[in-house]
N, C-alpha and C positions, 0 to 999 in steps of 0.2 A: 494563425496569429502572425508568424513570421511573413506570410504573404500578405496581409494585408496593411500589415505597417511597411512594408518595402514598397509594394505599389504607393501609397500613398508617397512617397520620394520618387514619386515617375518611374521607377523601375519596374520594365515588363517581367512577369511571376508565370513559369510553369509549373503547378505542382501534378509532380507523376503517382499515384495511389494505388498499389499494390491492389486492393482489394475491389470489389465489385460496387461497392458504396464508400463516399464519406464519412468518417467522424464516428463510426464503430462504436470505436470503447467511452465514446462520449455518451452515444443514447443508455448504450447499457452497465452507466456506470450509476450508483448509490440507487439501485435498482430501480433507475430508466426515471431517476430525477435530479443525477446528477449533482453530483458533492463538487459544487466549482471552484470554493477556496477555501479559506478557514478566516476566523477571525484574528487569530492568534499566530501569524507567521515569523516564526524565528529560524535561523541559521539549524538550531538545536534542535530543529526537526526533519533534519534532512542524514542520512548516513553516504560518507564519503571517505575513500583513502586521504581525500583533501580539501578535508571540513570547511575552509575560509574559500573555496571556491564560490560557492552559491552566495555569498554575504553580496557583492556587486551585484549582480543584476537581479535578485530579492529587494534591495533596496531603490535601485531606479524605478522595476516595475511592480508595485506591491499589490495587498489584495483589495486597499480600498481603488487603485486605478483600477479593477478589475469589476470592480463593483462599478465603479462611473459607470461606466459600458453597461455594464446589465441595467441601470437604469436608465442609461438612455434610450435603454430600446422598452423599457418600460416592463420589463422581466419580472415579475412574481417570484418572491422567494420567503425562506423561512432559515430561520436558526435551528438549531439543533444542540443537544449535548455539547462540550468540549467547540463551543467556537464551530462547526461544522456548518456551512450553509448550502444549501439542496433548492432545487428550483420547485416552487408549487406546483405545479401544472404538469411538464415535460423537461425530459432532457434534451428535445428537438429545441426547445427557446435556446440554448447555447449553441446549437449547434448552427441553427439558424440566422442567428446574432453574426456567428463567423463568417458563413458564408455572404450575408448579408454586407460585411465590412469589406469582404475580396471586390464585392460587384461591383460597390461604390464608384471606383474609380474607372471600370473598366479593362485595367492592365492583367488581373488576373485570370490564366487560366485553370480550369482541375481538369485532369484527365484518371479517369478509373480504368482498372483492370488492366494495368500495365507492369510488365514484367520485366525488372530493367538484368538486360544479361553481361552488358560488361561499361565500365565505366574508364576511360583512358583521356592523358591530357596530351593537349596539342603543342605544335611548337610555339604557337604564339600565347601560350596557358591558360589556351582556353581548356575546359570539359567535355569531352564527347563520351555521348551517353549512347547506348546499342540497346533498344531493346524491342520488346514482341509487336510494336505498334511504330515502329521506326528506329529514325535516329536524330537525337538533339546534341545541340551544342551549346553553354555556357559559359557565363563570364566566373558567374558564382555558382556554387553546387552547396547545398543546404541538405546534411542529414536528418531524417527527422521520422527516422526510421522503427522507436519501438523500440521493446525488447522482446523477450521468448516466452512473455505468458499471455496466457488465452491463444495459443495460435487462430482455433476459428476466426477469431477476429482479423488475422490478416499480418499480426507479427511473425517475426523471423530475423532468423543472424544476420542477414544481411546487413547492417548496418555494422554491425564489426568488422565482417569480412572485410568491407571496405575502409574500416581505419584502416587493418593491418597492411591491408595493400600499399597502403602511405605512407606505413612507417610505425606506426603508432600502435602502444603499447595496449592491451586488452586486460582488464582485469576479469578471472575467473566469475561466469555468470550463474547465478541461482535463482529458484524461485522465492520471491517474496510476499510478505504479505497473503500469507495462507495458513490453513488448516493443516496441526499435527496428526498423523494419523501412528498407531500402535500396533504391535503383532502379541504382547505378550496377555496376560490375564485381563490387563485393565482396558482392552478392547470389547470385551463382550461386555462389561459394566457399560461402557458411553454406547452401544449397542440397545443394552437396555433402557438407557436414561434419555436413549435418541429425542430429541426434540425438548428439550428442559436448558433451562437458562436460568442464570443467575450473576451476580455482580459478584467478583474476586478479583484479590490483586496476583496477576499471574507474575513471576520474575524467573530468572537465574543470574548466573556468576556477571552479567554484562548490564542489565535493564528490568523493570518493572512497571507492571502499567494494570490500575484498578480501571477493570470495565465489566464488561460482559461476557460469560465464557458461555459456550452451546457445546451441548452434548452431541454429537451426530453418529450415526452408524460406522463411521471410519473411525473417529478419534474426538477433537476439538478442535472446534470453531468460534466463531465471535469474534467482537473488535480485541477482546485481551489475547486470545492466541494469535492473532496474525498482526498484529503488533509483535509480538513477544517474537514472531515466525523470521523478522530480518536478524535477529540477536543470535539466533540458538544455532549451532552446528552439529553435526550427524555424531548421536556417542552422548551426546552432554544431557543432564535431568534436568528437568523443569520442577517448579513447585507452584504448587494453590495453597493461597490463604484463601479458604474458602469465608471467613468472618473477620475481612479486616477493617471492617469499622468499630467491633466489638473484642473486649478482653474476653477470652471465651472461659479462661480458667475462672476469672472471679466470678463471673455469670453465672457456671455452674457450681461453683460453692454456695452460692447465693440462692439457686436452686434447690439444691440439697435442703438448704436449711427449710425453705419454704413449702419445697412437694418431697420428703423424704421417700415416699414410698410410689414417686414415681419412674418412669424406666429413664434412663438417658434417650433412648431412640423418642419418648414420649415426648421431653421437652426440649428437643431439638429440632420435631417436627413443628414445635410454632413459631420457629425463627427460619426453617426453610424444607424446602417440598419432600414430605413426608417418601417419595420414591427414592429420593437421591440420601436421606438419613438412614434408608433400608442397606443400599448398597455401601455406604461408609459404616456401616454397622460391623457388615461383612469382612472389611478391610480393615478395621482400622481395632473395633474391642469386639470381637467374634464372641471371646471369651467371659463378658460381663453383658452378653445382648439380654440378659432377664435376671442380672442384679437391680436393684432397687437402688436411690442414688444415695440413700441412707447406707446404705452396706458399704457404697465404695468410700476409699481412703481417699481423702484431697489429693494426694502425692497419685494416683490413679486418675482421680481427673485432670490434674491438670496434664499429665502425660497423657492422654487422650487432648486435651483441649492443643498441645502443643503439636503433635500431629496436623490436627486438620488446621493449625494457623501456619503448619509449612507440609503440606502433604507431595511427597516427590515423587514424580515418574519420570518415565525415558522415553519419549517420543521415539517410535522405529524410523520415520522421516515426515514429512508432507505431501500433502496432494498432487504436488509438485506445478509443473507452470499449464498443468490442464486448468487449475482452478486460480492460480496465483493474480494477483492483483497488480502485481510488478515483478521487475527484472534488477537483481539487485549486481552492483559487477557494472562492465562495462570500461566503454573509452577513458582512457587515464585523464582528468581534467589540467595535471598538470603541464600537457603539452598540448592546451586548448588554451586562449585568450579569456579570461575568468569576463573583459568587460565584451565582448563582440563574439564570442564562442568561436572564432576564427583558430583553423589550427594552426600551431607554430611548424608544422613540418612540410604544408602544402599549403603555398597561396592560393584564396579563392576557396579554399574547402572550409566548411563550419559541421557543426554536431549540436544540436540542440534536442530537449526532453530529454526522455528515458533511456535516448543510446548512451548517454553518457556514464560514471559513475557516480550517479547522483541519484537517491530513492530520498523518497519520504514517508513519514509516515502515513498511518492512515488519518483520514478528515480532510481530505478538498489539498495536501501540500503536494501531491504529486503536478495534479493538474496545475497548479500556481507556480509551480516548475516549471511546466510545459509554454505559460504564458510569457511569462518574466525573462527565461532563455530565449521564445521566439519573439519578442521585441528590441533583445539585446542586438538578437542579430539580424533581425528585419530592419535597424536603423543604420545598418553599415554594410549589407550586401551589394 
């Protein structure tokens, strides 16, 4: 994106691409259809030591200009849940769309499978770049480096390494936007219940987010845990509302009165999947699994109904950045130009996307990062 809005200004564009192909985490991202934006783009969905950073160039390049584009090229798409919009067809149409905009002009070059080994400036401040395919020299040098999840895909620190070289402050990086995984008892239950899904509002002490949560043989996945996955730190419990569109207490008093003499585990498998009511069985009233709901006291149900509307565990960690979605951490924005991404410590040098300290959630705001940054700075290199 930043190369093809900077050619477009006459500026000749080398992009150097660490990996053996283009555009990686684009084909195999919203599995291989591509989550391009959201409908829904605000400030308040991005996490940052320096929240009003992304407000400027969110607003210059937003996701309807992003959307022009995809129409122009006549791109098939669809909506989704929550604002999300995913290509019909392929996640090559965006990918395509890009490189298609580099050609236009001609100015653009790509070069893949290049290994950049040292980057050093000149007396006259210019950039010279060293690496396994030569050596270049620049006016401008544009980060646009990634961060540390998914390595196969072709990320790596390097894009820190070389703040730090310059000066510039790194904040601690993690894996984001992933799946918790467990070590204690409550590991062999999502073991059991592997492949089962349902809508809950996941939270703790920071954020909450009603979605979908997946059972898996490690722990929890879904859009609610890897949402919930930039919020939580190592040590901290998490909770499910497993029913929170429903008062569960009044529900089963209400119950009670209607089917006295039937079990709790009975009429709680018609509001959700009779496997996962087996194992909250286990957990939660072991002790009442074959009282009748005649027999139990209200003050009993609803201490049961109150559990599973905040049932807490402790995540042992995540999957970490083998599975991770993003790279949360990163380049301090405050010594970055919020409107041209230009750093304040090295003329000529910019950072744009995910090196920065700049995540989004999940739904298409990372990549509308990715766009909205490389036009901020593709109209001033």
């Amino acid at each position: 994106m930043c190369a093809a809005v900077a050619a477009k200004r006459g500026r000749r564009v080398l992009v150097l691409e660490r990996a053996n192909k283009v555009g990686k985490k684009i084909l195999m991202s919203g599995g291989g259809r591509c989550n391009f934006t959201n409908l829904y783009v605000e400030p308040e969905n991005f996490l940052s030591h320096n929240p009003h950073f992304v407000i400027s160039a969110l607003s210059r390049y937003t996701q309807w200009d992003f959307l022009g584009l995809v129409g122009d090229y006549k791109i098939a798409y669809e909506e989704r849940k929550h604002g999300q919009l995913f290509c019909l067809n392929s996640a090559k149409d965006i990918l395509n769309m890009l490189l298609a905009e580099c050609e236009k002009t001609g100015q653009v070059t790509i070069q893949t499978s290049t290994e950049i080994d040292s980057v050093q400036t000149s007396n006259h401040g210019q950039f010279i770049l060293s690496t396994n395919l030569g050596s270049y020299q620049c006016e401008s040098l544009v980060v646009a480096s990634g961060g540390l999840s998914i390595p196969t895909l072709g990320g790596s620190g390097f894009g820190y390494e070389l703040a730090k070289q310059f000066g510039h402050q790194v904040y601690p990086t993690r894996a984001g936007l992933v799946p918790f995984t467990f070590s204690n008892q409550f590991k062999a239950v999502t073991e059991r219940l592997s492949g089962n899904a349902l809508d809950v509002t996941l939270s703790n002490t920071e954020a909450e987010f009603t979605e979908a949560l997946l059972f898996t043989h490690r722990g929890l996945s879904g859009p609610s845990s890897l949402q919930l996955s930039n919020y939580w730190q190592v040590g901290s419990p998490i909770s499910i509302n497993f029913f929170p569109a429903l008062n569960l207490s009044q529900w089963l008093i209400d119950k009670k009165q209607a089917q006295p003499k039937s079990l709790l585990r009975t009429v709680l498998s018609e509001i959700m999947a009779k496997s996962i009511v087996l194992e909250l069985q286990q957990l939660v009233w072991p002790q009442h699994s074959d009282t009748a709901l005649g027999q139990l006291p209200d003050a009993v149900l609803q201490q049961i109904a109150g559990q599973l509307h905040q049932f807490e565990q402790k995540p042992s960690g995540t999957e970490g950045y083998r599975t991770a979605e993003v790279t949360l951490g990163g380049v301090d924005t405050t010594e970055l130009s919020s409107k041209t991404m230009e750093s304040k410590k090295q003329k000529g040098l910019y950072f744009i996307g995910e090196v920065m300290d700049v995540t989004g959630h999940l739904g298409g705001f990372n990549f509308q990062w990715a766009w909205a940054s490389g036009v901020a700075a593709g109209q001033v290199v």
